[in-house]
C-alpha positions as CSV (number, residue, x, y, z in Angstrom):
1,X,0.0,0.0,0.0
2,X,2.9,2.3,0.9
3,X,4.5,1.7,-2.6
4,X,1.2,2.9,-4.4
5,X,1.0,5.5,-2.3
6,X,4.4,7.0,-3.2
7,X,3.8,6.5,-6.4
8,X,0.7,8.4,-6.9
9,X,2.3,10.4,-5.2
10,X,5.4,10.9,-7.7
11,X,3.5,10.5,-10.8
12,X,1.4,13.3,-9.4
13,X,4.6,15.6,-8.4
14,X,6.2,15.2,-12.1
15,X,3.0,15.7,-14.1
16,X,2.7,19.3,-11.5
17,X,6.1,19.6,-12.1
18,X,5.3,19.8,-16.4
19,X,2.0,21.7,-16.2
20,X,2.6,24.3,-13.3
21,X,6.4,24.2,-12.4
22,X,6.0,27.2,-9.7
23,X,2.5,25.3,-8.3
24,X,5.4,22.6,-7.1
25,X,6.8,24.6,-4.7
26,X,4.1,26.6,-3.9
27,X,1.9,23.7,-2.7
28,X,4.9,22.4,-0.8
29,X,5.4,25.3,1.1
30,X,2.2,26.2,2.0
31,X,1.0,22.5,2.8
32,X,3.8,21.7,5.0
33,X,2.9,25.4,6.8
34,X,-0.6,24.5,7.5
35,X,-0.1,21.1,8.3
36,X,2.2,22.1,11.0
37,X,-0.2,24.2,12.1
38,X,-2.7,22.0,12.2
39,X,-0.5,19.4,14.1
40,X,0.5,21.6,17.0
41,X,-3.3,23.3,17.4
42,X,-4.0,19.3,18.0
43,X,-1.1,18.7,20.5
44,X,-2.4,21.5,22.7
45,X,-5.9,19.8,23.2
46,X,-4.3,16.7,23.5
47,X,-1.7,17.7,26.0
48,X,-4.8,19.1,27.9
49,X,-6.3,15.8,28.0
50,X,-3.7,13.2,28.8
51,X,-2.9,15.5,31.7
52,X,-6.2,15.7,33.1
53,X,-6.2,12.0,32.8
54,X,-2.4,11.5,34.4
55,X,-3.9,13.9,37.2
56,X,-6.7,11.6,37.6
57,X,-4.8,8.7,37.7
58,X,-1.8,10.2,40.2
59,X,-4.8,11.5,42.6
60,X,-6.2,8.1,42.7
61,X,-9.6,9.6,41.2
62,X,-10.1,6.8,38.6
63,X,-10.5,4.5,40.9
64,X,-13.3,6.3,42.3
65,X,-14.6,7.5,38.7
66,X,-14.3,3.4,38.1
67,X,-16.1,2.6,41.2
68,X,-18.8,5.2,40.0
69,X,-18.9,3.5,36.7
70,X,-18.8,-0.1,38.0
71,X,-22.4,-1.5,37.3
72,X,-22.1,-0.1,34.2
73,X,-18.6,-2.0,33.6
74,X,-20.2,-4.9,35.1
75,X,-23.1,-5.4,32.8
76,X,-21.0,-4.5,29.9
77,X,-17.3,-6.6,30.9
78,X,-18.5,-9.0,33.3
79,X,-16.0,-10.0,35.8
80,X,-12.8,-8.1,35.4
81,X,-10.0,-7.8,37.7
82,X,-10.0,-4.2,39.7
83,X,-6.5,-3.0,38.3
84,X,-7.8,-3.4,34.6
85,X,-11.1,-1.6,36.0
86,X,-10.1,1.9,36.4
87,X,-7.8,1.3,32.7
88,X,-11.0,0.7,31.1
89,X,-13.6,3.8,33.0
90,X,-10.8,6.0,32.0
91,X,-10.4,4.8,28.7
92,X,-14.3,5.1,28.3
93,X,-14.2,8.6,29.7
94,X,-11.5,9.8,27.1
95,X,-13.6,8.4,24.1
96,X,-16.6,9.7,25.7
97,X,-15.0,13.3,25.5
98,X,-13.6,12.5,22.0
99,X,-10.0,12.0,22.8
100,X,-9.5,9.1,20.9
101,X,-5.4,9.8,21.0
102,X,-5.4,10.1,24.9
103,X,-7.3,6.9,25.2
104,X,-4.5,4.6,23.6
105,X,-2.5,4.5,26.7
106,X,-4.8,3.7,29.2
107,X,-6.1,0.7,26.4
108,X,-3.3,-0.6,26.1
109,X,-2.8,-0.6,30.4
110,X,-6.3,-2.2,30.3
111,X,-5.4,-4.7,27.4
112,X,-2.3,-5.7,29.5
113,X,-4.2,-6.4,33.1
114,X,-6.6,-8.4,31.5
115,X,-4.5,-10.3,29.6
116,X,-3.0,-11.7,32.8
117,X,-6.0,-13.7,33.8
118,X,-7.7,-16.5,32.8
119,X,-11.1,-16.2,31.1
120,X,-11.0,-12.5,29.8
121,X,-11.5,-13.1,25.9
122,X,-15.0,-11.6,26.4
123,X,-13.7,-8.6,28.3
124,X,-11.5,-8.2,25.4
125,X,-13.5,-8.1,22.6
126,X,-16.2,-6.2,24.6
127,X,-13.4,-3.4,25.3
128,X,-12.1,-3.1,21.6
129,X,-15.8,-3.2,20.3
130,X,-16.6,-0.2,22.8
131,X,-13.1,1.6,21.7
132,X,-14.3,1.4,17.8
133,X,-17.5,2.4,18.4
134,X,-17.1,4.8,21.5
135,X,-19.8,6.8,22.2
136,X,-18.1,10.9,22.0
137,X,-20.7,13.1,24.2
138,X,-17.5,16.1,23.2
139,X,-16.1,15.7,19.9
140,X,-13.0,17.5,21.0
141,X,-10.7,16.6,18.4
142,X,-13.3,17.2,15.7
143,X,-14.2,20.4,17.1
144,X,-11.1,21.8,17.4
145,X,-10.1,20.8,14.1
146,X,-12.9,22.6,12.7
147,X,-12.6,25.5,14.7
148,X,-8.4,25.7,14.1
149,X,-10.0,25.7,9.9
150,X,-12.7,28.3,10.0
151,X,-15.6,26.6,10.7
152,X,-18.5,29.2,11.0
153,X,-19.9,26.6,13.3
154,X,-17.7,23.9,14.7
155,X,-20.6,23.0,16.6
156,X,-23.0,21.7,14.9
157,X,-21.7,18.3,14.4
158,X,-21.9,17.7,18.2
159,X,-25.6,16.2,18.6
160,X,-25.0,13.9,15.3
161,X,-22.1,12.6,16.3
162,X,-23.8,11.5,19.8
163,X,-26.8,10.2,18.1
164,X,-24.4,8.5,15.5
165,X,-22.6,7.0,18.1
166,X,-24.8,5.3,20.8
167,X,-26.3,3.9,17.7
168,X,-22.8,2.1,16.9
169,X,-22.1,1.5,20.4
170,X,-25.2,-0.1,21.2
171,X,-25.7,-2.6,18.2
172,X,-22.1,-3.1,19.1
173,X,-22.7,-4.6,22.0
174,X,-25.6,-6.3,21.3
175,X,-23.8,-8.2,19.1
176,X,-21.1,-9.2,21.0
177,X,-23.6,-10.4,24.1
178,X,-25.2,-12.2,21.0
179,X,-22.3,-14.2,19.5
180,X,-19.3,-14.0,21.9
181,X,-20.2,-16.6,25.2
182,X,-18.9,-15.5,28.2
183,X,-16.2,-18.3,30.3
């Protein structure tokens, strides 16, 4: 896939290279100047995040957020072992707030402490099927990349992305109740 990518890629450069010569550098120039843009306006939010959610996890306050959460991770995990239980609140918080980026350490954490006991393939696929599908009450990351490109309304994409995905996260689950047994 990479090879056909870079060479689209080339093929496209030498044809721009024939038809528009200054265009070449041009587009260079000013893509590699907004994409860094771009890139650092979406460190900053992520930043934000992953320290919230390293101050939550110093302070001990995921363990309460997890106890909080814990019918909730019951019905949906079944019996899980308490060090992978505050991994997986926070990891469900972070998608729920649309820091899908931020969420990939404390999945991986979670991932790891379940995969040291016996009888946790349902956990498992329950936990990546609610990571795909994550249900994002604050698109952060969407919002701020429309706001960071001129979006008259960054907003507005809030309420359909909820609706859009509960809808994903409950047939989700639904059909991992339906064809994955619990041990």
């Amino acid at each position: 896939m990479n090879v056909i990518f870079a060479l689209v890629c080339s093929i496209s450069m030498i044809i721009l290279l024939f038809i528009n010569p200054d265009g070449v550098l041009t587009a260079f120039l000013t893509g590699g100047e907004k994409a860094l843009s771009l890139a650092t306006k979406m460190i900053i939010v992520h930043a934000v995040w992953m320290g919230v959610f390293n101050l939550l996890e110093k302070t001990k306050l995921s363990n309460k957020f997890a106890k909080l959460l814990s019918p909730l991770n019951n019905f949906l995990f079944g019996k899980v072992p308490e060090s992978a239980k505050g991994f997986i609140s926070l990891n469900i918080s972070a998608n729920a707030l649309g820091m899908s980026g931020a969420t990939t350490p404390m999945g991986i954490k979670a991932i790891a402490e379940l995969e040291k006991h016996k009888n946790t393939e349902y956990a498992i696929a329950m936990f990546f099927v609610i990571n795909a599908t994550s249900v994002q009450i604050i698109p952060t990351s969407v919002l701020a990349l429309r706001a960071s490109l001129g979006s008259a309304s960054p907003s507005d994409i809030v309420i359909p992305t909820i609706l859009a995905t509960f809808l994903s996260t409950i047939i989700g689950v639904i059909l991992v109740k339906t064809f994955i047994k619990k041990s």
